[in-house]
C-alpha atoms as one frame of an Amber mdcrd trajectory, in Angstrom:
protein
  44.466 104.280 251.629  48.064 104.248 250.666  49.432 101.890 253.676  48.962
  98.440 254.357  45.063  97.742 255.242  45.155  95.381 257.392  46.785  97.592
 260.300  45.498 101.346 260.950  47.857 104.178 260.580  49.586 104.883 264.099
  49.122 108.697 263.601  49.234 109.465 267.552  52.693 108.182 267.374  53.740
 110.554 264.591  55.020 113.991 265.243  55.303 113.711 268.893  58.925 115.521
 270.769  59.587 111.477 270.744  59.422 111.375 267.197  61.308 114.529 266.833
  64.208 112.717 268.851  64.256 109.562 267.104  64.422 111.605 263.675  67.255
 113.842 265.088  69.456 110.418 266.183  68.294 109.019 262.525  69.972 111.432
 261.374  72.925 111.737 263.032  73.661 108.011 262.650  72.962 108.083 259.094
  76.212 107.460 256.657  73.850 108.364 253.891  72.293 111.444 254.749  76.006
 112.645 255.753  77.492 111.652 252.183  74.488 112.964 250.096  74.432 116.339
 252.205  77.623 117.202 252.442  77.499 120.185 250.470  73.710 120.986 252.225
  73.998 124.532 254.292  70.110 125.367 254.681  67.212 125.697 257.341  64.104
 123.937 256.463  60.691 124.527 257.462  58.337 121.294 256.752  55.108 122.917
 257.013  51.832 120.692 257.162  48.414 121.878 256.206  46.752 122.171 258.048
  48.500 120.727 261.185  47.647 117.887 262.694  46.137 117.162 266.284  49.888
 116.888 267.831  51.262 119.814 266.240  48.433 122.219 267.316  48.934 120.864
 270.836  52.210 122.487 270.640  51.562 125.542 268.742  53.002 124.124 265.581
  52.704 124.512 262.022  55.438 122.245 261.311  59.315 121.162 261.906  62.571
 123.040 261.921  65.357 121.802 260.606  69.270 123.559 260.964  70.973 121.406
 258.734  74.657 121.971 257.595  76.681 120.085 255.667  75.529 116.752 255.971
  74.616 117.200 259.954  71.224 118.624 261.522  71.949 121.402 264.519  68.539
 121.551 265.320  65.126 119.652 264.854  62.420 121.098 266.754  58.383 122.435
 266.356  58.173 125.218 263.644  56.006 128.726 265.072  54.880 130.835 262.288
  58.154 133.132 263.462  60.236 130.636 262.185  58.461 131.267 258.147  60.963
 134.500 257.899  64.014 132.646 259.173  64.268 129.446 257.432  65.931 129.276
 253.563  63.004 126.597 252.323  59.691 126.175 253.189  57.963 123.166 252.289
  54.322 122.504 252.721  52.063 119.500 252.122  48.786 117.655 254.024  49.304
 115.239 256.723  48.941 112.664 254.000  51.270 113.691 252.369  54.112 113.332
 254.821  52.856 110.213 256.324  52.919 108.938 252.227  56.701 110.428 252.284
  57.885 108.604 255.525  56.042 105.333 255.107  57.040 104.656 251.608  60.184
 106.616 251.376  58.683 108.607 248.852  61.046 111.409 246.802  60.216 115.148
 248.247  61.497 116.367 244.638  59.390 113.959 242.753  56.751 115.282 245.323
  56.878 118.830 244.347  56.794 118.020 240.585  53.890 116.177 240.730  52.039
 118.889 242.938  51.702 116.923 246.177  54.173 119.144 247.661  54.612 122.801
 247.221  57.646 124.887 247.413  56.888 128.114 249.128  59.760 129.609 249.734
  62.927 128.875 248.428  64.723 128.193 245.213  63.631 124.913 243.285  67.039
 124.576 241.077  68.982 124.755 244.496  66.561 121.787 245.469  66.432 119.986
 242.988  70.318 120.202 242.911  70.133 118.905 246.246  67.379 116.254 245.759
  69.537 113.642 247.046  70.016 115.077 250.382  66.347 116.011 250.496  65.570
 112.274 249.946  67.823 110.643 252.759  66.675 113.324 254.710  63.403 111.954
 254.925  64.276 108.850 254.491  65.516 108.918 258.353  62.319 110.077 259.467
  60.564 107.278 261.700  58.177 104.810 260.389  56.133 103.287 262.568  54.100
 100.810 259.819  55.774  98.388 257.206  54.255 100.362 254.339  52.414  97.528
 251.775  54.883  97.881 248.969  53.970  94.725 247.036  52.965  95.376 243.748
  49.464  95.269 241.756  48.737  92.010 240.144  49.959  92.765 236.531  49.724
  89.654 234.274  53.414  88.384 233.618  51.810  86.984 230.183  53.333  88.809
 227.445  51.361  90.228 224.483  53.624  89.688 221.476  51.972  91.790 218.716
  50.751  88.785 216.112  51.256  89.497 212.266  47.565  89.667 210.662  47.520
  87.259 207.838  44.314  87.876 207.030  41.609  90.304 207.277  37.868  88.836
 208.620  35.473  91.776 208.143  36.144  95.834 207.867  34.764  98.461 209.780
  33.741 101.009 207.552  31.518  98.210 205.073  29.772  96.971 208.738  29.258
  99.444 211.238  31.194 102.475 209.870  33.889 104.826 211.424  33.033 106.864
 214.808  33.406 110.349 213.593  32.379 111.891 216.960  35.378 109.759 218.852
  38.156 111.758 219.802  40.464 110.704 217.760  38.525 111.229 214.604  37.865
 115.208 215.750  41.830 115.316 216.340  42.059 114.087 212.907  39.550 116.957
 211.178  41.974 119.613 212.653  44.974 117.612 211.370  44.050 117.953 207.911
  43.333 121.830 208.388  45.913 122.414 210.489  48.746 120.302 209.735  49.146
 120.863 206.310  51.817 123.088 206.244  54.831 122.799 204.357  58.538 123.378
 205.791  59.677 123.945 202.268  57.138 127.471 202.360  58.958 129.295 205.271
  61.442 131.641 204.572  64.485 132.235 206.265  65.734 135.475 204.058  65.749
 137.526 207.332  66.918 134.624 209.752  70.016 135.032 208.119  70.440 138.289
 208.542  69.810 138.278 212.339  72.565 135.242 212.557  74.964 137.512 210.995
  74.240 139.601 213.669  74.304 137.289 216.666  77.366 137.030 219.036  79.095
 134.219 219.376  76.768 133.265 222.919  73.550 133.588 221.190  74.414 131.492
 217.915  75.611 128.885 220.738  72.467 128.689 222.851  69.939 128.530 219.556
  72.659 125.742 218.372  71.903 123.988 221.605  68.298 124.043 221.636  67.638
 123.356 218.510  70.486 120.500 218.421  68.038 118.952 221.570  65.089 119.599
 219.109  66.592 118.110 215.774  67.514 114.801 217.520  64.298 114.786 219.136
  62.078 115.256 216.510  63.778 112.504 214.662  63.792 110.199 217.684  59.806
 109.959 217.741  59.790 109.774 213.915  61.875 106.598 214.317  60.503 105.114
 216.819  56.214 105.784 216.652  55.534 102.663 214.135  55.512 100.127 217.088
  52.302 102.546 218.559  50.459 102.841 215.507  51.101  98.803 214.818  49.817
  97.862 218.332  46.769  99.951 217.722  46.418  98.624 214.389  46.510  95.191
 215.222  43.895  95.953 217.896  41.612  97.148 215.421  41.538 100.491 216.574
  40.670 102.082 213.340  39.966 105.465 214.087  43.063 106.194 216.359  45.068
 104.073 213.414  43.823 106.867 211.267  44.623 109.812 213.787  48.301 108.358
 213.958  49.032 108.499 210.454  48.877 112.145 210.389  50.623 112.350 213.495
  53.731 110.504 211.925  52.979 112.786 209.336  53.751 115.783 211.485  56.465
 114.716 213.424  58.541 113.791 209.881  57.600 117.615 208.702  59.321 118.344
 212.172  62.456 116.424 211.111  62.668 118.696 208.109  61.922 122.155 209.136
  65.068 121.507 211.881  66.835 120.594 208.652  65.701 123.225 206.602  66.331
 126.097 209.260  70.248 124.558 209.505  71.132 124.297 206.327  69.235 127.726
 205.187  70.793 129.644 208.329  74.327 128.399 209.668  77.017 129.403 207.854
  79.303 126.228 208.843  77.279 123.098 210.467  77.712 122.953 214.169  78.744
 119.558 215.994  75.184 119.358 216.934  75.524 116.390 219.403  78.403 117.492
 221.716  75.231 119.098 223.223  73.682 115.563 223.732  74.496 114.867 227.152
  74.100 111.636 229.539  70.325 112.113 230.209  69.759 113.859 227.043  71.455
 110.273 226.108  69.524 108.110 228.621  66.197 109.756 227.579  66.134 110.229
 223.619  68.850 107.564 222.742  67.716 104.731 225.373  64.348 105.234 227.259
  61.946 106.104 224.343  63.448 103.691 222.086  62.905 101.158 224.657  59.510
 102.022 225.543  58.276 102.395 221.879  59.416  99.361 220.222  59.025  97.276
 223.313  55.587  96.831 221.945  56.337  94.810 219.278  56.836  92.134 221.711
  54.449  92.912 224.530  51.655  94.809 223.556  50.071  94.923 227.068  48.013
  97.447 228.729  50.946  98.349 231.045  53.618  98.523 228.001  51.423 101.020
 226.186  51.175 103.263 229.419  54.949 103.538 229.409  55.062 103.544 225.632
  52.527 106.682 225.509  53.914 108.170 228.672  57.677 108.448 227.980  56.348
 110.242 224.279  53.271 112.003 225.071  53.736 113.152 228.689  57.483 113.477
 229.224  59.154 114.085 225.647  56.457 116.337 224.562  54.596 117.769 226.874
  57.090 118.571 229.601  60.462 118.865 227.613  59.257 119.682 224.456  56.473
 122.461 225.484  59.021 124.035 227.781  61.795 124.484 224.379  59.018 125.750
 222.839  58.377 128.418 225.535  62.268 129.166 225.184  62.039 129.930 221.661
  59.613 132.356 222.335  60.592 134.299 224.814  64.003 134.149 223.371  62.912
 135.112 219.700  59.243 136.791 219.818  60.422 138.870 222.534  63.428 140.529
 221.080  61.616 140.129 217.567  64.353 137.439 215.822  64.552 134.895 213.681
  60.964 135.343 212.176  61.357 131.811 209.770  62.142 130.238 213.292  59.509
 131.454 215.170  56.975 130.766 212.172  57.870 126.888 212.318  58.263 126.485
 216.187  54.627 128.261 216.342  52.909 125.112 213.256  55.366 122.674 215.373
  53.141 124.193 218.784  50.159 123.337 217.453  50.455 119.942 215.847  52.651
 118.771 219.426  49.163 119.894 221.122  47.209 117.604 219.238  49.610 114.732
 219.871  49.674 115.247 223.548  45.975 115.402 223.411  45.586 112.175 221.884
  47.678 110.248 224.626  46.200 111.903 227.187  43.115 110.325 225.752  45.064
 106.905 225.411  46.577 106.921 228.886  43.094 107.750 230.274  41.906 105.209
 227.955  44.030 102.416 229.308  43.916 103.096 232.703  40.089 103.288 232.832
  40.358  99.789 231.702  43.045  98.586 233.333  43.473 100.396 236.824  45.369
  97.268 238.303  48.457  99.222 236.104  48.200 102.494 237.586  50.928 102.379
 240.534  53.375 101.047 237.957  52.704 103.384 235.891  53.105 106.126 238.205
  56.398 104.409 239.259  57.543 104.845 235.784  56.441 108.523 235.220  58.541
 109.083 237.965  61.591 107.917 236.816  61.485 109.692 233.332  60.423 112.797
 235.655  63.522 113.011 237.417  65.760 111.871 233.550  64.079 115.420 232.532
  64.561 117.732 234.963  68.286 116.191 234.909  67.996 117.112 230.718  67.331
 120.621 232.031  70.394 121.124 234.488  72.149 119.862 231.596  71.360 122.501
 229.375  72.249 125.301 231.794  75.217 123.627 232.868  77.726 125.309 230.199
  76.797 128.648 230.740  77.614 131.107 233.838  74.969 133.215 231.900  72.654
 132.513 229.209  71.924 134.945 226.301  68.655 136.123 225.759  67.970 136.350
 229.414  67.056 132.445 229.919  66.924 131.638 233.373  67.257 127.874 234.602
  64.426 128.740 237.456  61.864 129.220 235.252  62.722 126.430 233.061  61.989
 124.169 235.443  59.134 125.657 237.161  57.598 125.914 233.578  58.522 122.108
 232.398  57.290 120.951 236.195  53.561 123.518 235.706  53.308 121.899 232.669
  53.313 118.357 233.647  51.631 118.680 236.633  48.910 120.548 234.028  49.071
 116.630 232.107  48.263 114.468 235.344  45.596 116.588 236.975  44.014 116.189
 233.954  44.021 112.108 234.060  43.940 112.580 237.846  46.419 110.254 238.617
  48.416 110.793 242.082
């Protein structure tokens, strides 16, 4: 369990019109809650699922909350009536809010990973408000010290050692694994991957920029000014990973990686090539580079990449693997990609573009494949690192969805039809896609 084992879960004392009355004076004393909702005007159903021995006592599926502007009217038992009257509707297990209230978990965070769902409201107007959301909570009554110390983790530091020497080689004494995973990612590399930026053309591109309003050349500008520094970020900073894999003796993931650096480089250029081949004048590409586009791409994977070269633990992989693999590509990345198409294949534009975003698709699949396989990998071996793990995840989770408010942030509306909603439903689908698969949380 996720509280403290040596005491048992008070669950009689949850939920009860006593707890609803401590909550409700929480609340009202709260400085926090008042600053962080101030601009909060919404009625909240918390719905649990299914409900728990209390609430079917009273008829309850949940709680209802009146809040406005940084004060709560109301807190009482949610009837099903109540599901057509309130502006949000939340719904998770018993579990699940007993995990929020004990260890002050984020209800944002919640949804994104899954363990919360959103069934009726709008998640950019949450998400906007996930400050208020989390000192809302925050006030609910706990009536255990949650066990928040964390996992042993070994504070001896791995620094990766230069090899001066070599001792014996795999393939002269027991030969490579072809059927490991990485090897098989590798076979599809060299059919897939070898495909040349230099080969697309871009004759009819620039005939639809010509075309283009002054809006639509801004919001490809945008994107692909996220993409450009992106793609060069992770060919900077991947050596560290290969190295500490390397130096591990790793071979056959060693080899995978090579092609994989490879890729992303070809990335680098095809951004280049479509720029110079297309735009008339080059675009100040970075004012687009905002602070968590900063914090993310300029800072954090930096950070987390060449950390190794000094600690090449279990636990600095993890992060290492997770800030690239999970967050930068397969939640940010996958969702730009997703743009692109239904900004470009859908009104049938920029042909050279779409070509290249469709060969960057599929080598980005292959990469996230392979750290799924190295975050499963690690943790298998080393499940003492899984909490801080998740503790980091959910950081970077919270730096991307940020990187997507960003984006919409200049525009009243976007071109192409781009909606902010569905980019972050599809960047959250898409991670939560990533951890059930490692089936973590």
């Amino acid at each position: 369990m996720w509280f403290n084992k040596k005491k048992e879960a008070p669950s009689k004392r949850y939920f009860s019109e006593e707890w609803m009355v401590s909550w409700k004076n929480n609340l009202a004393e709260s400085k926090l809650y008042r600053l962080k909702a101030k601009d909060w005007n919404a009625s909240v159903l918390l719905r649990m699922e299914p409900p728990s021995d209390i609430l079917q006592k009273n008829d309850a599926i949940g709680f209802f909350l009146d809040l406005q502007y940084g004060e709560c009217h109301e807190l009482r038992y949610a009837q099903e009536k109540d599901i057509d009257l309130t502006d949000i509707i939340l719904a998770g297990s018993e579990n699940t809010w007993l995990k929020l209230i004990e260890l002050k978990k984020d209800p944002a965070i919640m949804i994104m990973k899954g363990a919360l769902k959103l069934e009726k409201g709008s998640l950019v107007m949450l998400t906007n408000q996930k400050e208020a959301a989390k000192a809302l909570l925050q006030t609910a009554p706990a009536y255990i010290e949650a066990d928040l110390d964390e996992p042993f983790i070994s504070n001896k530091i791995e620094k990766m050692s230069i090899r001066k020497e070599h001792s014996s080689f795999k393939t002269t004494t027991g030969g490579l694994d072809f059927d490991s995973f990485p090897m098989q990612l590798f076979q599809k590399s060299k059919k897939l991957g070898v495909w040349d930026p230099a080969d697309i053309s871009f004759e009819k591109d620039k005939e639809d920029w010509k075309k283009f309003s002054e809006e639509e050349k801004e919001i490809i500008i945008h994107l692909s000014a996220l993409f450009m520094a992106g793609e060069e970020a992770v060919t900077l900073d991947l050596l560290p990973l290969i190295q500490t894999l390397s130096k591990e003796g790793r071979l056959e993931e060693e080899i995978y990686l090579t092609s994989f650096l490879w890729e992303e480089a070809k990335h680098t250029e095809f951004f280049a090539r479509f720029v110079k081949s297309v735009m008339v004048t080059r675009p100040d590409f970075e004012r687009f580079h905002k602070p968590f586009y900063k914090k993310l791409f300029y800072r954090q994977l930096p950070e987390d990449l060449n950390r190794l070269y000094s600690d090449s633990s279990p636990l600095a992989q993890l992060k290492a693997s997770g800030t690239y693999n999970l967050i930068v590509e397969g939640t940010l990345a996958e969702t730009g990609y997703e743009a692109y198409h239904k900004m470009l294949r859908e009104n049938n534009l920029l042909p050279g573009l779409q070509e290249g975003i469709i060969k960057l698709k599929q080598d980005e699949s292959r990469h996230i494949a392979f750290g799924l396989y190295l975050i499963n990998r690690l943790l298998e071996d080393n499940p003492h690192c899984k909490e801080s793990f998740e503790k980091h995840l959910e950081t970077l989770l919270d730096d991307a969805t940020n990187v997507i408010h960003e984006i919409f942030e200049p525009y009243d509306v976007v071109p192409f039809g781009l909606e902010k909603e569905w980019f972050l439903n599809f960047a959250i689908k898409q991670f939560q896609h990533r951890i059930d698969k490692l089936g973590i949380y």
